[in-house]
Residue frames as qw, qx, qy, qz and C-alpha x, y, z in Angstrom:
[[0.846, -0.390, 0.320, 0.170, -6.42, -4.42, -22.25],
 [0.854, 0.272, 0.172, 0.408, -4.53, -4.62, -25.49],
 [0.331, 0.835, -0.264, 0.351, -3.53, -1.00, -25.18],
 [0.326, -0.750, 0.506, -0.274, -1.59, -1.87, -21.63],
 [0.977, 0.108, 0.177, 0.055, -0.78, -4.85, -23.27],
 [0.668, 0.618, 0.025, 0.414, 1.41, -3.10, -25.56],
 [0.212, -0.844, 0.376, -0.319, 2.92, -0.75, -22.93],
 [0.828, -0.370, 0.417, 0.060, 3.89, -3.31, -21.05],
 [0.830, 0.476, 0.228, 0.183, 5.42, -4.84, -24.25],
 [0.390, 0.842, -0.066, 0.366, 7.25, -1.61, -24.95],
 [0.471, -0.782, 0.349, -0.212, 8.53, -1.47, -21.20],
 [0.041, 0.394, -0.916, 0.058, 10.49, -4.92, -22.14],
 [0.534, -0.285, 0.654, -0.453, 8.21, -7.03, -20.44],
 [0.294, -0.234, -0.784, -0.495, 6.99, -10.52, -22.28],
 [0.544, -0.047, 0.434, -0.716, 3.20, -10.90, -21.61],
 [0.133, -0.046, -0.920, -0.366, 1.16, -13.72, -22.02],
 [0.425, -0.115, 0.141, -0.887, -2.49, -13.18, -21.93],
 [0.240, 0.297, 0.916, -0.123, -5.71, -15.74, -21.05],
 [0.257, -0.334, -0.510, -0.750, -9.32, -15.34, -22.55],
 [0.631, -0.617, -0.200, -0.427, -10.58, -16.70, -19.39],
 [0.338, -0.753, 0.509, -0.244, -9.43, -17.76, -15.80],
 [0.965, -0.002, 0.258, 0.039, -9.65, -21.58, -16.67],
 [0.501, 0.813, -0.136, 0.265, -7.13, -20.35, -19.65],
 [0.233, -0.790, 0.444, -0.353, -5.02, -18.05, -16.96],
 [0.532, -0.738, 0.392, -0.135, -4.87, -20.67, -15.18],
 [0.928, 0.174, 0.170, 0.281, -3.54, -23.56, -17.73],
 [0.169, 0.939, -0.186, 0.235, -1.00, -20.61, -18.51],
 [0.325, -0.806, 0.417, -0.265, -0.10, -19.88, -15.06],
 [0.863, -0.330, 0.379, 0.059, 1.01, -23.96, -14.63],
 [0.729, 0.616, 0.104, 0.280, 2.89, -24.12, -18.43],
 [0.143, 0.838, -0.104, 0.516, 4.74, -20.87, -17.89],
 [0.551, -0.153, -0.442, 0.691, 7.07, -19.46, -15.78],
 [0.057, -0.881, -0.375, -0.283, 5.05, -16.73, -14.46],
 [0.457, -0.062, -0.465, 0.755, 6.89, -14.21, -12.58],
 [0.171, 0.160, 0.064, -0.970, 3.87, -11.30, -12.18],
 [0.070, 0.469, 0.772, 0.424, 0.04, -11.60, -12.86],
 [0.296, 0.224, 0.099, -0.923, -2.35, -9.12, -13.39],
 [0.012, 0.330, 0.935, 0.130, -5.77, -10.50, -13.19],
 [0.541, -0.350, 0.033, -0.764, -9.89, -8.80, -13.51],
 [0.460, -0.018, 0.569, -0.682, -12.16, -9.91, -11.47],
 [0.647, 0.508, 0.168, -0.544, -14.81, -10.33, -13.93],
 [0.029, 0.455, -0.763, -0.458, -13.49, -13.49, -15.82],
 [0.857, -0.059, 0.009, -0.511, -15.57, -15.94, -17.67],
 [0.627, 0.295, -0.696, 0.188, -15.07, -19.63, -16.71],
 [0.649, -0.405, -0.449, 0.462, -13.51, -19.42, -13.66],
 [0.024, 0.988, 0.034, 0.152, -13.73, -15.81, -12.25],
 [0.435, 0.521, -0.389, 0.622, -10.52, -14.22, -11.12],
 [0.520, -0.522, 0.485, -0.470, -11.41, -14.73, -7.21],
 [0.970, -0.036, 0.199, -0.137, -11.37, -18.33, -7.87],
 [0.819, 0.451, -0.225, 0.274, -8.23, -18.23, -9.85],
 [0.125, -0.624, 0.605, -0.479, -6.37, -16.65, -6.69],
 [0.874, -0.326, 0.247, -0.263, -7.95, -19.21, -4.93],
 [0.990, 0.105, 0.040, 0.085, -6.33, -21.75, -6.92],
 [0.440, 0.768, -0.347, 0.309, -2.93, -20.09, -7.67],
 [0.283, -0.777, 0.362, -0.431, -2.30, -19.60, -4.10],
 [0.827, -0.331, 0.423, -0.166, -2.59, -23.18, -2.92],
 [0.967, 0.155, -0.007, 0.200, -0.31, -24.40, -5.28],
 [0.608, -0.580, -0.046, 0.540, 3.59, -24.25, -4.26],
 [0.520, 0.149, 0.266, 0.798, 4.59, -22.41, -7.06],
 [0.010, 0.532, 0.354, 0.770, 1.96, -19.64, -6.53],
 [0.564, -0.412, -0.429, 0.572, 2.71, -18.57, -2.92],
 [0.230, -0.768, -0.057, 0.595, 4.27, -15.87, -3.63],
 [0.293, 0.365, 0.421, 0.777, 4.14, -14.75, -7.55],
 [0.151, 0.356, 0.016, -0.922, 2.96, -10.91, -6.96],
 [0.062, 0.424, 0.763, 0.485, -0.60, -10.50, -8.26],
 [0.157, 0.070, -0.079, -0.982, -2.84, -7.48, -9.41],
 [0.237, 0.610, 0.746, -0.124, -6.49, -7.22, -9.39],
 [0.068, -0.008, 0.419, 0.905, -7.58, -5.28, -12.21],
 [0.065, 0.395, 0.898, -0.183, -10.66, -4.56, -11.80],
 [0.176, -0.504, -0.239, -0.811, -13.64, -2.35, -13.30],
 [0.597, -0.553, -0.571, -0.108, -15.32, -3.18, -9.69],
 [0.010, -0.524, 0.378, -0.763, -14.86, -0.40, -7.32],
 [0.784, -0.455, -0.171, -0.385, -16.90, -2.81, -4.35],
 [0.281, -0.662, 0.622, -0.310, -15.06, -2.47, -1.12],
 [0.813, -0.238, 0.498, -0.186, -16.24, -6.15, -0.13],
 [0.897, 0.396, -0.032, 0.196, -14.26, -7.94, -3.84],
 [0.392, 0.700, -0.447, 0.396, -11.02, -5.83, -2.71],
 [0.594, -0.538, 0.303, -0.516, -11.37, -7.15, 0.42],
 [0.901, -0.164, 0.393, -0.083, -11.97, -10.33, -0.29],
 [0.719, 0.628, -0.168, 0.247, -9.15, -10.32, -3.11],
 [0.110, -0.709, 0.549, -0.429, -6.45, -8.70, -0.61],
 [0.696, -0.343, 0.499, -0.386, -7.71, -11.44, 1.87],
 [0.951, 0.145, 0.172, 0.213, -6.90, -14.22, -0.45],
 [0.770, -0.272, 0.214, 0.536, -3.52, -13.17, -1.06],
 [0.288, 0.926, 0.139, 0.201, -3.78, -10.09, -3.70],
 [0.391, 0.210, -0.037, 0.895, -0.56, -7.79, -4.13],
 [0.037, -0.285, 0.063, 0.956, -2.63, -4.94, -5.19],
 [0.334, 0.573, 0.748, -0.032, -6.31, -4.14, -6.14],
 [0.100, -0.247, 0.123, 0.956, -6.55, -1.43, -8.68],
 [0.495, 0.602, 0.543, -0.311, -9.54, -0.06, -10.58],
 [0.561, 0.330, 0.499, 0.573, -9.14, 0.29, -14.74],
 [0.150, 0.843, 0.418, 0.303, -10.71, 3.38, -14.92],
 [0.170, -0.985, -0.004, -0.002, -8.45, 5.18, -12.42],
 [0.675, -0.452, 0.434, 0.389, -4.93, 3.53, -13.34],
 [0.385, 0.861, -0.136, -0.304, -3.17, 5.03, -16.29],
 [0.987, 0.141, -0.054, 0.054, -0.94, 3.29, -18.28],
 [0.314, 0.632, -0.464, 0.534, 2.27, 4.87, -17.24],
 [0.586, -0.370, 0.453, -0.560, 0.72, 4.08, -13.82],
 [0.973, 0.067, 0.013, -0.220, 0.31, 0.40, -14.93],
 [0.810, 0.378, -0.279, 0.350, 3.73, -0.21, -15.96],
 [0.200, -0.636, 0.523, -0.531, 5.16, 1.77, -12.73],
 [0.870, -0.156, 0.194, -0.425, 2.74, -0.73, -10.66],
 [0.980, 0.194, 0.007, 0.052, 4.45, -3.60, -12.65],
 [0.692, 0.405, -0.412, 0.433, 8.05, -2.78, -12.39],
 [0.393, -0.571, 0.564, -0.449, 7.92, -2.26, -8.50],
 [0.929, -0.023, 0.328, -0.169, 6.95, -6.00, -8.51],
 [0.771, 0.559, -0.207, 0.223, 9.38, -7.04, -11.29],
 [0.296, 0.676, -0.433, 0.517, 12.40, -5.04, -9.39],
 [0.552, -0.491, 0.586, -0.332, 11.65, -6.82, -5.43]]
Protein backbone atom coordinates (compact mmCIF):
# COMPACT_ATOMS: atom_id res chain seq x y z
CA UNK A 1 0.00 0.00 0.00
CA UNK A 2 2.55 2.57 0.97
CA UNK A 3 4.25 2.21 -2.38
CA UNK A 4 0.75 3.40 -4.25
CA UNK A 5 0.49 5.53 -1.48
CA UNK A 6 3.31 7.51 -2.60
CA UNK A 7 2.35 7.47 -6.32
CA UNK A 8 -0.64 8.75 -5.66
CA UNK A 9 1.16 11.42 -3.54
CA UNK A 10 3.47 12.19 -6.44
CA UNK A 11 0.37 12.40 -8.90
CA UNK A 12 -0.76 15.56 -6.59
CA UNK A 13 -3.29 13.77 -4.87
CA UNK A 14 -3.63 14.26 -0.78
CA UNK A 15 -4.31 10.76 0.73
CA UNK A 16 -5.45 9.94 3.93
CA UNK A 17 -5.15 6.41 4.98
CA UNK A 18 -7.21 4.11 7.84
CA UNK A 19 -5.65 1.05 9.74
CA UNK A 20 -9.01 -0.41 9.76
CA UNK A 21 -12.62 0.12 8.34
CA UNK A 22 -13.96 1.39 11.80
CA UNK A 23 -10.86 4.00 11.28
CA UNK A 24 -11.91 4.52 7.33
CA UNK A 25 -14.84 5.09 8.41
CA UNK A 26 -14.31 7.88 11.34
CA UNK A 27 -12.10 9.41 8.41
CA UNK A 28 -14.62 9.15 5.79
CA UNK A 29 -17.23 11.41 8.26
CA UNK A 30 -14.17 14.10 9.48
CA UNK A 31 -12.90 14.58 5.95
CA UNK A 32 -13.95 15.72 2.88
CA UNK A 33 -13.52 12.65 0.96
CA UNK A 34 -13.76 13.05 -2.65
CA UNK A 35 -12.44 9.23 -3.85
CA UNK A 36 -11.94 6.00 -1.72
CA UNK A 37 -10.08 3.12 -2.39
CA UNK A 38 -10.93 0.42 -0.03
CA UNK A 39 -9.64 -3.82 0.51
CA UNK A 40 -11.89 -6.02 1.29
CA UNK A 41 -10.00 -7.70 3.91
CA UNK A 42 -10.17 -5.00 6.73
CA UNK A 43 -9.91 -5.64 10.37
CA UNK A 44 -12.74 -4.19 12.54
CA UNK A 45 -15.22 -3.57 10.24
CA UNK A 46 -14.43 -5.30 6.86
CA UNK A 47 -14.58 -3.18 3.77
CA UNK A 48 -18.11 -4.77 2.61
CA UNK A 49 -19.52 -3.38 5.69
CA UNK A 50 -17.88 -0.07 5.30
CA UNK A 51 -19.72 0.34 1.77
CA UNK A 52 -22.55 -0.68 3.53
CA UNK A 53 -22.31 2.12 5.79
CA UNK A 54 -20.86 4.85 3.48
CA UNK A 55 -23.59 4.40 1.11
CA UNK A 56 -26.52 5.04 3.40
CA UNK A 57 -25.27 8.09 4.56
CA UNK A 58 -26.14 11.36 2.34
CA UNK A 59 -22.81 12.33 1.89
CA UNK A 60 -21.68 8.88 0.58
CA UNK A 61 -24.14 8.34 -2.32
CA UNK A 62 -22.10 9.04 -4.69
CA UNK A 63 -18.21 9.50 -3.57
CA UNK A 64 -16.57 7.01 -6.34
CA UNK A 65 -15.18 3.94 -4.56
CA UNK A 66 -12.51 1.18 -5.40
CA UNK A 67 -12.31 -2.25 -4.11
CA UNK A 68 -8.85 -3.20 -3.78
CA UNK A 69 -8.73 -6.34 -3.27
CA UNK A 70 -6.20 -9.43 -3.02
CA UNK A 71 -9.63 -11.57 -3.46
CA UNK A 72 -10.12 -12.64 -6.94
CA UNK A 73 -13.87 -14.42 -5.71
CA UNK A 74 -16.43 -13.64 -8.31
CA UNK A 75 -19.24 -13.73 -5.47
CA UNK A 76 -17.16 -10.44 -3.10
CA UNK A 77 -17.03 -8.46 -6.60
CA UNK A 78 -20.37 -9.10 -6.98
CA UNK A 79 -21.49 -8.42 -3.94
CA UNK A 80 -19.19 -5.16 -3.71
CA UNK A 81 -20.46 -3.84 -7.29
CA UNK A 82 -24.01 -4.68 -5.88
CA UNK A 83 -23.60 -2.46 -2.94
CA UNK A 84 -22.60 0.42 -4.84
CA UNK A 85 -18.69 -0.20 -5.81
CA UNK A 86 -17.16 2.08 -8.68
CA UNK A 87 -14.66 -0.50 -9.51
CA UNK A 88 -13.35 -3.88 -8.15
CA UNK A 89 -9.74 -4.39 -8.89
CA UNK A 90 -7.32 -7.12 -7.79
CA UNK A 91 -3.66 -5.86 -6.19
CA UNK A 92 -1.78 -8.27 -7.83
CA UNK A 93 -2.95 -7.41 -11.37
CA UNK A 94 -3.16 -3.43 -11.09
CA UNK A 95 0.09 -1.61 -11.52
CA UNK A 96 0.75 1.48 -10.12
CA UNK A 97 0.67 3.63 -13.16
CA UNK A 98 -2.59 1.66 -13.60
CA UNK A 99 -3.66 2.77 -10.05
CA UNK A 100 -3.21 6.34 -10.48
CA UNK A 101 -4.88 6.20 -14.17
CA UNK A 102 -7.91 4.33 -12.27
CA UNK A 103 -7.85 7.32 -9.79
CA UNK A 104 -7.71 10.26 -12.02
CA UNK A 105 -10.68 9.03 -14.27
CA UNK A 106 -12.69 9.40 -10.99
CA UNK A 107 -10.98 12.62 -9.82
CA UNK A 108 -11.55 14.26 -13.53
CA UNK A 109 -15.83 13.21 -13.79
Amino acid sequence: MKMYTQKLVSEGFKVLNAVDGEEAFAVFVKEKIDLIITDIMLPRVSGIEFLQKIRVTPKGKNVPVIVWSNLMLEEEKKQALALGANEYVVKGQLKLEDMAALVRKYMTS
